[in-house]
C-alpha positions in Angstrom: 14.6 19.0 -4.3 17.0 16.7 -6.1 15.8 12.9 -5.4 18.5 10.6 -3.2 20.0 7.7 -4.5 17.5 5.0 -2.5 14.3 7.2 -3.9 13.2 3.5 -5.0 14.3 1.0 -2.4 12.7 2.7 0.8 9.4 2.3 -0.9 7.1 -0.5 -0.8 4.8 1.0 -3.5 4.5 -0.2 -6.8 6.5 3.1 -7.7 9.5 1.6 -7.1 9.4 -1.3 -9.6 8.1 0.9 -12.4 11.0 3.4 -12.2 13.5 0.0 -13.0 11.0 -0.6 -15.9 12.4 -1.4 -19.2 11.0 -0.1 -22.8 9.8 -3.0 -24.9 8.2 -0.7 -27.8 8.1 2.8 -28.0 6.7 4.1 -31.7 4.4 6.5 -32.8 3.2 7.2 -29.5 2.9 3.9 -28.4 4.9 2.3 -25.4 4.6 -0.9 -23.4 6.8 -1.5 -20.8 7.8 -4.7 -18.6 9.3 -4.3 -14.7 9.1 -6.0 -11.9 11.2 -7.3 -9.0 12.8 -10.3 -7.5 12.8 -10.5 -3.7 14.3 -12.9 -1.0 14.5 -13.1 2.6 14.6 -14.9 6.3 12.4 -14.0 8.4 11.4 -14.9 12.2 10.1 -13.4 15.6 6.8 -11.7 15.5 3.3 -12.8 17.7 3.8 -16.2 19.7 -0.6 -16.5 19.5 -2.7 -16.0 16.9 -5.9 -13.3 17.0 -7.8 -16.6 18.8 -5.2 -16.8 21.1 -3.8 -20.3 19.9 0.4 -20.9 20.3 1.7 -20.7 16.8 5.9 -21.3 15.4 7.4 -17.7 15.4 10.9 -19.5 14.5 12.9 -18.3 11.2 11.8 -19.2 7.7 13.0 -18.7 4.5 10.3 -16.1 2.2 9.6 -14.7 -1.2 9.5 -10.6 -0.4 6.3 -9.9 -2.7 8.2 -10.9 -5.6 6.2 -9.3 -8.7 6.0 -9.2 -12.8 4.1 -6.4 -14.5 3.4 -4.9 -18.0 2.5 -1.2 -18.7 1.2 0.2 -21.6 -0.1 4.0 -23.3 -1.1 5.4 -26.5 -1.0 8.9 -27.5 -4.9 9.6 -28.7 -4.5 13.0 -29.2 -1.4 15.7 -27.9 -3.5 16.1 -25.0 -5.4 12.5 -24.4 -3.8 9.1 -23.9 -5.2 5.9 -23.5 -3.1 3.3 -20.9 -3.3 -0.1 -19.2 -1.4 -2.1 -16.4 -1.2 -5.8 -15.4 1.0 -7.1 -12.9 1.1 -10.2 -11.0 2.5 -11.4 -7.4 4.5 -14.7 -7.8 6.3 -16.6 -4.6 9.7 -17.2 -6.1 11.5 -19.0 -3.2 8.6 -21.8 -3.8 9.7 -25.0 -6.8 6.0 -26.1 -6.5 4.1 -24.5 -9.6 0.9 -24.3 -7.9 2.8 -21.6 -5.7 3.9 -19.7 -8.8 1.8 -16.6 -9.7 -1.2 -16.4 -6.8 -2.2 -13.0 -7.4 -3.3 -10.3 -10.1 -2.1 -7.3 -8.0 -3.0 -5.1 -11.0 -5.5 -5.1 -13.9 -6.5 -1.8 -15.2 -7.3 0.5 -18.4 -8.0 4.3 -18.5 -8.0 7.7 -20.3 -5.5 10.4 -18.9 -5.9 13.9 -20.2 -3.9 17.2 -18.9 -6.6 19.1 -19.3 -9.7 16.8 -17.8 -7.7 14.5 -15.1 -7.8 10.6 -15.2 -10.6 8.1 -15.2 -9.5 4.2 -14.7 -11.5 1.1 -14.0 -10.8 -2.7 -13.3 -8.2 -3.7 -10.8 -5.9 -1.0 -9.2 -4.9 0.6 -6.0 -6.6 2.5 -3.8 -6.9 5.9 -4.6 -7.1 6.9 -0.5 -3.8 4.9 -0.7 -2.3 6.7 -3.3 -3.3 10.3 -2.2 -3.4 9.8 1.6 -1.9 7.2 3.5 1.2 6.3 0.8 4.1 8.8 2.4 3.7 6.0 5.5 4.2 2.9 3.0 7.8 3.0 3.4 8.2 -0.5 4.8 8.9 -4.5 2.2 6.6 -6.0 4.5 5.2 -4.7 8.0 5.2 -1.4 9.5 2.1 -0.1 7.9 -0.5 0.5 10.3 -2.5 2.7 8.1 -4.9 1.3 5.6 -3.1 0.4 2.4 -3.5 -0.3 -1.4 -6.2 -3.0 -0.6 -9.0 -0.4 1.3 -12.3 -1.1 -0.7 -10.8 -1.2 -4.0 -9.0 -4.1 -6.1 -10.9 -5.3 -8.6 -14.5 -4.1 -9.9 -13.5 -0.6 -9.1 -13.4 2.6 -11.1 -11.9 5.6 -10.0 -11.5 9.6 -11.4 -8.9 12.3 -10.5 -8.4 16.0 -11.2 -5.4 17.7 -13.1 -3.4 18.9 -10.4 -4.7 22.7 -9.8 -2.4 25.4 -7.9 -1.3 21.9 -5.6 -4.8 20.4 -5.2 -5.5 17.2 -6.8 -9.1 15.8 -5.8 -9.9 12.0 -5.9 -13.3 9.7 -6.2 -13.5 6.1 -6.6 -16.4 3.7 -6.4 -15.9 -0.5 -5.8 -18.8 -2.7 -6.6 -20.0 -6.0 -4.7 -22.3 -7.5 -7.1 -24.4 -10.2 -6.3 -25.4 -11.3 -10.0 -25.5 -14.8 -10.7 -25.8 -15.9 -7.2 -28.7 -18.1 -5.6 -31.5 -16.9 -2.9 -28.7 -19.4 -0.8 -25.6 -17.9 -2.1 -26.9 -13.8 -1.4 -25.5 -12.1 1.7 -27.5 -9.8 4.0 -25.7 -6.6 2.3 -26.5 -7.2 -1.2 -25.2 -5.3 -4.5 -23.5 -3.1 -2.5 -21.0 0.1 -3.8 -18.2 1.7 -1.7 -17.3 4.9 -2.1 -14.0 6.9 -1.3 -13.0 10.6 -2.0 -10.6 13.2 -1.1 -8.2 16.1 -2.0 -4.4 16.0 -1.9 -2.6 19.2 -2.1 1.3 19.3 -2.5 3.6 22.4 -2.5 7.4 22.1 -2.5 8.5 19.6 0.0 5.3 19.6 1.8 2.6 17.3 0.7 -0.8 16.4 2.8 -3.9 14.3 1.7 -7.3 14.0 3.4 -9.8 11.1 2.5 -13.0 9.3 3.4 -13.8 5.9 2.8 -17.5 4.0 3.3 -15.8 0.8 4.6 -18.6 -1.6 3.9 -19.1 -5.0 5.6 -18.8 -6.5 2.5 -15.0 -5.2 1.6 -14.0 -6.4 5.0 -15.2 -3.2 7.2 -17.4 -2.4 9.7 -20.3 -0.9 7.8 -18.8 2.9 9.2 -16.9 5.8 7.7 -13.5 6.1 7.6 -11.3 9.2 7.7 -7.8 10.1 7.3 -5.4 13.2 7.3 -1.8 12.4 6.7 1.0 14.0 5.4 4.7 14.6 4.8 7.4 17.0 4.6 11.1 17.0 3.3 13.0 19.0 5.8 15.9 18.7 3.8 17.6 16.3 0.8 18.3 14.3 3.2 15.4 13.8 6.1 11.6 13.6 5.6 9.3 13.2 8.6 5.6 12.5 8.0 2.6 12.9 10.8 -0.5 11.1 10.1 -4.3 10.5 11.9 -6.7 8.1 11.1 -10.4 7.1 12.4 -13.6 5.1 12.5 -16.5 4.9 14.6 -17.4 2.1 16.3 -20.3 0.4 14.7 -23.0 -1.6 17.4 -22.9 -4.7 15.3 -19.7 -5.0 14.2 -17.3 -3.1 16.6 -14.1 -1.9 14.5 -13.6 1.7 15.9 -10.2 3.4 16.6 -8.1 6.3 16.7 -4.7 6.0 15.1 -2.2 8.7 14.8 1.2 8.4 13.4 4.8 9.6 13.3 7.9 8.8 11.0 10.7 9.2 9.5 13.2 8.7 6.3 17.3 9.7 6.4 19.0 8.9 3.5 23.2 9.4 3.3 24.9 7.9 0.2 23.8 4.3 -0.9 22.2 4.2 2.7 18.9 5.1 3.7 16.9 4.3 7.5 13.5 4.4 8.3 11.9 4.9 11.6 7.8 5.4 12.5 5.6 4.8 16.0 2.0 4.6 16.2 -0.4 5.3 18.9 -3.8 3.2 18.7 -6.8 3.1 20.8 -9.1 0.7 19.7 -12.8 1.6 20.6 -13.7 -1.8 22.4 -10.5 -2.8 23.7 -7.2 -1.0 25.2 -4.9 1.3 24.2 -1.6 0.4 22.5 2.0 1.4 20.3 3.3 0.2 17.7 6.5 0.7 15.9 8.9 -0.4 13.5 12.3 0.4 11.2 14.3 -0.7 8.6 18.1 -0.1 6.9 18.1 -0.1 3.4 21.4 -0.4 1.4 21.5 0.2 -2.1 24.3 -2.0 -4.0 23.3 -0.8 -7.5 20.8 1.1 -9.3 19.3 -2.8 -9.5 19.9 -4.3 -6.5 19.4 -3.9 -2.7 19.7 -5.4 0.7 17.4 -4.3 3.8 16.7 -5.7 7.4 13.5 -4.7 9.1 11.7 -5.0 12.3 8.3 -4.3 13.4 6.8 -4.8 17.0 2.5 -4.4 16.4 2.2 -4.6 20.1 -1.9 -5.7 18.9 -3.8 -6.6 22.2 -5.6 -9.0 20.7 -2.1 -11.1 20.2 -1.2 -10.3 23.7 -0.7 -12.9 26.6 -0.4 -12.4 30.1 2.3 -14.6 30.0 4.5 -13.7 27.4 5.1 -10.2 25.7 4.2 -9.6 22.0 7.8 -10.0 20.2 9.4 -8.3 17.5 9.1 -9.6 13.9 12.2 -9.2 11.9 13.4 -9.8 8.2 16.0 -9.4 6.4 16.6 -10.1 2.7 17.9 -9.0 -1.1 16.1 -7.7 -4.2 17.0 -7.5 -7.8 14.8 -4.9 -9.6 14.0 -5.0 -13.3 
């Protein structure tokens, strides 16, 4: 299927800012690359308590939209091996104060690709659950996503492999490392040297794609010490309208609690310059009650460069929740120039 016009803006994936990217050098098989994005908005509404219950401002505020710089670079080695590297940064750009300039190395990786063998990378990158599994859901600037995103147990000290893609089936293993070298008896944490470890297959046919994935969300990467499992997929009804379905769970662990059940459901039209996103979300938590979630967005797309959007997301979370005052809608609308 022929892609629509707002392919790029609907996506909050990095995707999205290296289609805009611009060739610096491109010679004897050599290219390096520089994209990134500017992005602007106001935002207001959302949770009136914090997750310890305490009354914070929900009023409207002016915010940088993940604004983000990014180089990218390969080298042919041979026809069928090439050598490649990435580094991006997240900068606040509605900020004048310097020490609120660039706060965050989103990406810092090298790797070998070949068509033959698949792709190893290591350093600081995405998830590869994210990218083969829960992705089709990232459709949202800012919330929406209630599956786990680019952040689960990778991000830095991580090395990843995946297959060639084989009659639609691409398979995927990465392992993160927490290393305690360096530190003090004092400084050491129950855990230890610990290493994560995620896998999974993604097959993709046509206008149908699905990925399935396990993670070992350790303690130490902000988990619960339990497995983690998720089956999500999409499909492209037509040019026009994709609806994805998604599950994802995690038993409860004695110590640290964390269990739930999510599931899923969502959609993308796109007509012209416009596109709209919609998705709801069913979660029980294992030690507390049930609850929805939604949220949706309007995306206009002004040029091949630039875009305007408004968005709102309701996380209905219990553990925001007051009897005295319903959970409220976080909204934000905004501009971004893409380079």
């Amino acid at each position: 299927m022929k892609k629509t016009l707002l392919a790029a803006t609907v996506s909050a994936s990095l995707s999205a800012s290296v289609a805009q990217a611009t060739t610096l050098y491109d010679q004897e098989g050599t290219q390096f690359d520089i994209y990134g994005r500017i992005a602007m908005g106001i935002a207001g509404g959302g949770p009136e308590f914090d997750s310890a219950g305490n009354e914070v401002d929900d009023g409207t505020e002016f915010v940088d939209v993940y604004s983000r710089l990014g180089f990218r670079m390969s080298h042919d080695v041979t026809s069928d091996l090439s050598a490649f590297g990435r580094l991006e940064w997240r900068f606040t750009g509605d900020e004048r104060n310097t020490d609120q300039g660039f706060n965050e190395i989103r990406q810092g990786y090298i790797g070998l690709a070949s068509k033959q063998y698949g792709t190893v990378q290591a350093g600081n990158f995405d998830s590869l659950y994210y990218q083969f599994v829960s992705a089709p859901f990232d459709v949202y600037l800012d919330r929406g996503l209630l599956f786990n995103a680019t952040g689960l147990q990778s991000r830095g000290d991580s090395i990843g492999y995946y297959t060639p893609e084989l009659n639609g089936f691409t398979s995927f293993v990465q392992l993160k490392q927490y290393s305690e070298r360096g530190s003090t008896p004092a400084e050491q944490s129950e855990e230890g040297e610990v290493i994560a470890a995620q896998g999974g297959v993604h097959y993709q046919q046509g206008p149908f794609k699905v990925g399935f994935g396990a993670v070992e969300n350790v303690v130490r990467g902000g988990g619960n010490g339990e497995m983690l499992y998720g089956l999500i997929g999409s499909y492209a009804l037509s040019d026009q309208l994709t609806m994805r379905l998604g599950a994802e769970t995690q038993d409860n662990s004695a110590t640290y609690g964390g269990g739930f059940e999510t599931l899923g459901l969502g959609g993308t039209y796109t007509t012209g310059p416009w596109a709209f996103t919609a998705d709801y979300y069913n979660v029980d938590r294992d030690e507390s009650e049930e609850s929805s979630a939604w949220a949706a967005g309007a995306y206009y797309k002004v040029s091949s460069a630039f875009d305007v959007f408004v968005e709102l997301a309701d996380g209905d979370a219990p553990s925001v929740r007051q009897e005295s005052t319903a959970n409220r809608t976080y909204w934000l609308s905004g501009a971004r120039y893409h380079f």
